[in-house]
BALOVEX-13146 format. One record per residue (C-alpha): residue in three letters; x negated, y negated, z; residue number from 1. Coordinates in pm, whole numbers, plus 32768, in hexadecimal, padded with zeros to 4 digits. Example, Ala and Ser with C-alpha at 12.3 -4.5 7.8 and 13.67 -1.06 7.14 Angstrom:
BALOVEX-13146
<rest=ala; x=7B32; y=81C2; z=830C; nr=1>
<rest=ser; x=7AA9; y=806A; z=82CA; nr=2>
***
This chain:
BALOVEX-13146
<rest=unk; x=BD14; y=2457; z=F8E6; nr=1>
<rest=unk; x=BD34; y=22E1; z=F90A; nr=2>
<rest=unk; x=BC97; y=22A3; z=F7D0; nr=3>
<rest=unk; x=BD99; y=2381; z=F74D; nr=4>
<rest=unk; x=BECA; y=22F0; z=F7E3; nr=5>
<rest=unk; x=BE52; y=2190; z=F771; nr=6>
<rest=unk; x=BE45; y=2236; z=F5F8; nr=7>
<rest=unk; x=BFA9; y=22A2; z=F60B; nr=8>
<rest=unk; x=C007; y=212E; z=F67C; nr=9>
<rest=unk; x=BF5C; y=2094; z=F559; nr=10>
<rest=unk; x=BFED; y=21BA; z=F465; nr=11>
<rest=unk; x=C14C; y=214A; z=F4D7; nr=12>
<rest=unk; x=C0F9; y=1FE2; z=F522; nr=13>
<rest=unk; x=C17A; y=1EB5; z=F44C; nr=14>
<rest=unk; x=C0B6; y=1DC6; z=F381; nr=15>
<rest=unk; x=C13A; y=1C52; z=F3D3; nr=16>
<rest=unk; x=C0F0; y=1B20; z=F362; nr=17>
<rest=unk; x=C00C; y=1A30; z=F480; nr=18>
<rest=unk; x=BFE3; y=18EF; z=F4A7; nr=19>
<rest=unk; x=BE89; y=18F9; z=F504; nr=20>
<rest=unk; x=BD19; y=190E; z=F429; nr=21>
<rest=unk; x=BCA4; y=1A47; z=F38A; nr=22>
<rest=unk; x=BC04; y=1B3C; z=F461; nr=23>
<rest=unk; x=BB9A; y=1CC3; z=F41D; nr=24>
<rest=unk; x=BC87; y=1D80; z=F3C3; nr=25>
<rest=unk; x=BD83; y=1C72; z=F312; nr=26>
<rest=unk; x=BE1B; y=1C8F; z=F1B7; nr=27>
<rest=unk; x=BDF0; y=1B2E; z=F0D4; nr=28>
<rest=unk; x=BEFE; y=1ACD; z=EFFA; nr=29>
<rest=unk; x=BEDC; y=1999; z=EF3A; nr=30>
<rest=unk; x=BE70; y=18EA; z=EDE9; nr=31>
<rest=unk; x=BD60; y=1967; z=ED14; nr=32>
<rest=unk; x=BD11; y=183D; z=EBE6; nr=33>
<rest=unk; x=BBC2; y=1864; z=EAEA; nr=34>
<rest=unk; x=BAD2; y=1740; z=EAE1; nr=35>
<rest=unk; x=BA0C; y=16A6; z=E9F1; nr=36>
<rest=unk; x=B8A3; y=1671; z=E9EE; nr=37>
<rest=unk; x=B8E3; y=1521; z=EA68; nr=38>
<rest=unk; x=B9C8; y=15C5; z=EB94; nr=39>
<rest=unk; x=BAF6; y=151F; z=EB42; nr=40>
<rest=unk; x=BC45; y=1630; z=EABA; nr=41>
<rest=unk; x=BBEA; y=16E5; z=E955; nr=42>
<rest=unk; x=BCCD; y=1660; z=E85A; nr=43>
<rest=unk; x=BD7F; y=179A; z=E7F3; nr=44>
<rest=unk; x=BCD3; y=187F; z=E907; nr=45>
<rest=unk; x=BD65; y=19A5; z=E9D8; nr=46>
<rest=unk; x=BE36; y=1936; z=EAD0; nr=47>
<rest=unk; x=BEE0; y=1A11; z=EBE2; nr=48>
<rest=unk; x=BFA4; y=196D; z=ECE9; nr=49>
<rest=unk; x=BFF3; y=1ACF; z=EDA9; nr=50>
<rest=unk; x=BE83; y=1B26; z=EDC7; nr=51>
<rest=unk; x=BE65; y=1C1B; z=EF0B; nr=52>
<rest=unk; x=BD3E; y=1CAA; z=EF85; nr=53>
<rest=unk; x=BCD0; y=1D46; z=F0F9; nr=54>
<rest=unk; x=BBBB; y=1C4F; z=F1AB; nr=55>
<rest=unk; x=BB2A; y=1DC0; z=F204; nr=56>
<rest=unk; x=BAD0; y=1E5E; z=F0B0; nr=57>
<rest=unk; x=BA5E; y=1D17; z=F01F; nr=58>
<rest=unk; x=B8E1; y=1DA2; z=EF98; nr=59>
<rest=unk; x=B80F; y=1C88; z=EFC2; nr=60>
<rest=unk; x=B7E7; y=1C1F; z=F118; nr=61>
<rest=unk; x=B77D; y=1AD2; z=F106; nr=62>
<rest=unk; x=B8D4; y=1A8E; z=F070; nr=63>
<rest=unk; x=B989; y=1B59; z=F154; nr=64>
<rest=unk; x=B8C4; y=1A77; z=F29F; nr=65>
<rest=unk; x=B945; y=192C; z=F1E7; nr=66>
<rest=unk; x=BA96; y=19D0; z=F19C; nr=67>
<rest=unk; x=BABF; y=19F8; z=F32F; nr=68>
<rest=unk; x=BB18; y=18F6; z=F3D5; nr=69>
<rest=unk; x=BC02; y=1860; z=F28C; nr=70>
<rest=unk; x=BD82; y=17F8; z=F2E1; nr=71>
<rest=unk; x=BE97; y=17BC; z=F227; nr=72>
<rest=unk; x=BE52; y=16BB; z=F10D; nr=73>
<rest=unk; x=BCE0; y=16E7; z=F107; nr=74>
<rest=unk; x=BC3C; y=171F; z=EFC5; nr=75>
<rest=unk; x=BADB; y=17CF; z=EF38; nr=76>
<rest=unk; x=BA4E; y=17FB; z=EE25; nr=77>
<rest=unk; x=B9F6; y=1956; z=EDE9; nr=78>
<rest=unk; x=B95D; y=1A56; z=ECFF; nr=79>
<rest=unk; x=BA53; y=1B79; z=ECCF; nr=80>
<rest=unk; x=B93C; y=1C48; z=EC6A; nr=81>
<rest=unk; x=B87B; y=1C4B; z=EDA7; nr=82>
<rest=unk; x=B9BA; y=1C49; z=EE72; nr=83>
<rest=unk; x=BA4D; y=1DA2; z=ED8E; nr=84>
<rest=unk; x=B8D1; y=1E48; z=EDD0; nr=85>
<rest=unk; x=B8DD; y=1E38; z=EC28; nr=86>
<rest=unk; x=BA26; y=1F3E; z=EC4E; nr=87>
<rest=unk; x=BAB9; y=1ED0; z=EB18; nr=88>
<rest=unk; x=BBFA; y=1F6F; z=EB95; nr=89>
<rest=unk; x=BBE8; y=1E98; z=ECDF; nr=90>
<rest=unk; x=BB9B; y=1D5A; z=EBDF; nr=91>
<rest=unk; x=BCB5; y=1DAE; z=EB0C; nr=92>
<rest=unk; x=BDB8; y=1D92; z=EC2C; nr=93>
<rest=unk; x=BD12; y=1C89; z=ECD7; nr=94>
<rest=unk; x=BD38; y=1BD2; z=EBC3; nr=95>
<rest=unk; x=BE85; y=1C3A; z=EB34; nr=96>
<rest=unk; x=BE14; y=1CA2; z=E9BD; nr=97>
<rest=unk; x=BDAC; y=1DD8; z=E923; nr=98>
<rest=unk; x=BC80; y=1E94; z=E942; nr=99>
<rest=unk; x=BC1C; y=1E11; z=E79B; nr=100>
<rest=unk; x=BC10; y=1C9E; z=E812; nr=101>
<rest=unk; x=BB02; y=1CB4; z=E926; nr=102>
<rest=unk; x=B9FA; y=1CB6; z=E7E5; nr=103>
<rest=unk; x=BA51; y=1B40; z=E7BD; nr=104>
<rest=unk; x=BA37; y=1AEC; z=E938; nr=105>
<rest=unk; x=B8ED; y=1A53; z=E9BA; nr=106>
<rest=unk; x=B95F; y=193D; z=EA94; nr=107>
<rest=unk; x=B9B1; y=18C2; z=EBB0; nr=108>
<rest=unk; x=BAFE; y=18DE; z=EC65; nr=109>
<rest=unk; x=BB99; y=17ED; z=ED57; nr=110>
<rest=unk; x=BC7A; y=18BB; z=EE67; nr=111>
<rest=unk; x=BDA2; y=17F2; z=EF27; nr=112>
<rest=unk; x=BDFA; y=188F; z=F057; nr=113>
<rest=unk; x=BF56; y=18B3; z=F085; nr=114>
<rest=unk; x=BFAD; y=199E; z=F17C; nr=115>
<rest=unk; x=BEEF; y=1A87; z=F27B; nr=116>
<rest=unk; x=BFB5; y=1BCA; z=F2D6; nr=117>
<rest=unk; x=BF3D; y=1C8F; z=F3F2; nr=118>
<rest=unk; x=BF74; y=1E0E; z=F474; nr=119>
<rest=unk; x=C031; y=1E02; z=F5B2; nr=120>
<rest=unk; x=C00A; y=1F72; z=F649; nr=121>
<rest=unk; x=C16E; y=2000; z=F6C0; nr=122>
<rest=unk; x=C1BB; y=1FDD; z=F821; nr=123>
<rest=unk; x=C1A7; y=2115; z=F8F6; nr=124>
<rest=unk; x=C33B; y=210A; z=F927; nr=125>
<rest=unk; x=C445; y=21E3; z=F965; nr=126>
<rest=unk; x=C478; y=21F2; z=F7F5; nr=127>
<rest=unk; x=C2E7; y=2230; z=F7AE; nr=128>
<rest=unk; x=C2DC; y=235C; z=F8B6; nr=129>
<rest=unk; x=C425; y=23E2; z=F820; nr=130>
<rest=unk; x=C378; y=2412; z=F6E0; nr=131>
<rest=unk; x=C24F; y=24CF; z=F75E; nr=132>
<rest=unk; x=C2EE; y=25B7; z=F879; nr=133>
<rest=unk; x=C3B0; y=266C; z=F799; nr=134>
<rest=unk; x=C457; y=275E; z=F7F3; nr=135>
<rest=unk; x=C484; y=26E8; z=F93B; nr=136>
<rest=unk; x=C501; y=25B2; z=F8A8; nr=137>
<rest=unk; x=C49D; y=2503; z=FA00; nr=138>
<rest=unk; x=C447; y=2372; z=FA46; nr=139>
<rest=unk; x=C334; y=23BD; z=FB52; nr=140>
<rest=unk; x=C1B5; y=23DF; z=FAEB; nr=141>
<rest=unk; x=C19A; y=2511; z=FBB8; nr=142>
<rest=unk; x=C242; y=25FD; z=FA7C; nr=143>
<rest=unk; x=C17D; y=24EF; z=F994; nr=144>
<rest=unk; x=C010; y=2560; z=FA14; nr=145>
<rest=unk; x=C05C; y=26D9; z=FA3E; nr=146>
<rest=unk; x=C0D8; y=26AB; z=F89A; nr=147>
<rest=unk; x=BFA6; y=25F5; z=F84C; nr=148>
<rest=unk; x=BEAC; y=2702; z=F8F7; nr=149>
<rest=unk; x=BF33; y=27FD; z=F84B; nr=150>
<rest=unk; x=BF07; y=2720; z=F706; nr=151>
<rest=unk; x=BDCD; y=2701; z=F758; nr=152>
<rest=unk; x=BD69; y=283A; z=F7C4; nr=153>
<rest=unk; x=BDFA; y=28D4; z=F67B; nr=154>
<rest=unk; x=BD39; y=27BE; z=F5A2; nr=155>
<rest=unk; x=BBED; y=2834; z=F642; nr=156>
<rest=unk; x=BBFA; y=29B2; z=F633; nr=157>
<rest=unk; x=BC55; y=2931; z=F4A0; nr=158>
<rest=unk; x=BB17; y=2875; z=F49C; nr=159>
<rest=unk; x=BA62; y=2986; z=F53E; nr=160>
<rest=unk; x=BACB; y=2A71; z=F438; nr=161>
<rest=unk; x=BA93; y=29C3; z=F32E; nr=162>
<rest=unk; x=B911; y=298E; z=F38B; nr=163>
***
């Protein structure tokens, strides 16, 4: 049930923007600039200044461990095909540009770091337990738990039919 309750926080949480380096979890919004062979910016290349991608479904994990750790104003260079798992529809976005241009991309990238946004879970307030307690509409956690059994209970006689 806790792991439960902590599911509903995230599901109604807010994502904010930290001051801190990246950790699990965080969404990466920042600069995304092709390079040369000579690692310097492609005359002419893709550019996308509102790259965003989440630290967690980055596909190649030695870029994801480097990635960790980054703050604000930091900078790597990047392949977008390791980091998209070769999802030319993750690519695409990544890179701002239609799905046709990825044919013409085989380079590097270098990635600014701009800002790191984080989930913070809602608070288990008045205002949270109001939500859930329905129709008791009551600010106590004592209505809250006897809702989310029932939830709970209901969700595994589904799963037990279903099987």
């Amino acid at each position: 049930m806790d792991e439960y309750v902590e599911d509903l926080r995230k599901q109604h949480g807010n994502q904010e923007s930290v001051d801190d380096e990246v950790k699990k979890g965080d969404i990466l919004k920042g600069t995304l600039e092709e390079l040369d062979e000579n690692l310097t910016e492609k005359e002419d290349g893709i550019l996308n200044e509102e790259a965003t991608l989440s630290i967690d479904h980055i596909m190649d994990e030695e870029t994801q461990n480097k990635m960790l750790g980054m703050k604000a104003g930091d900078m790597i260079d990047i392949d977008p095909r390791k980091i998209s798992g070769s999802n030319e529809a993750e690519m695409a976005s990544l890179l701002g540009v239609e799905k046709e241009k990825l044919e013409s991309v085989n380079s590097l990238f270098r990635f600014t770091l701009n800002d790191i946004t984080r989930l913070k879970p809602a608070e288990m307030d008045e205002e949270f337990l109001k939500k859930w307690t329905l129709p008791e509409k009551s600010s106590t956690k004592k209505p809250f738990a006897k809702r989310l059994f029932r939830t709970l209970k209901k969700e595994t006689i589904k799963k037990a039919n279903v099987c």
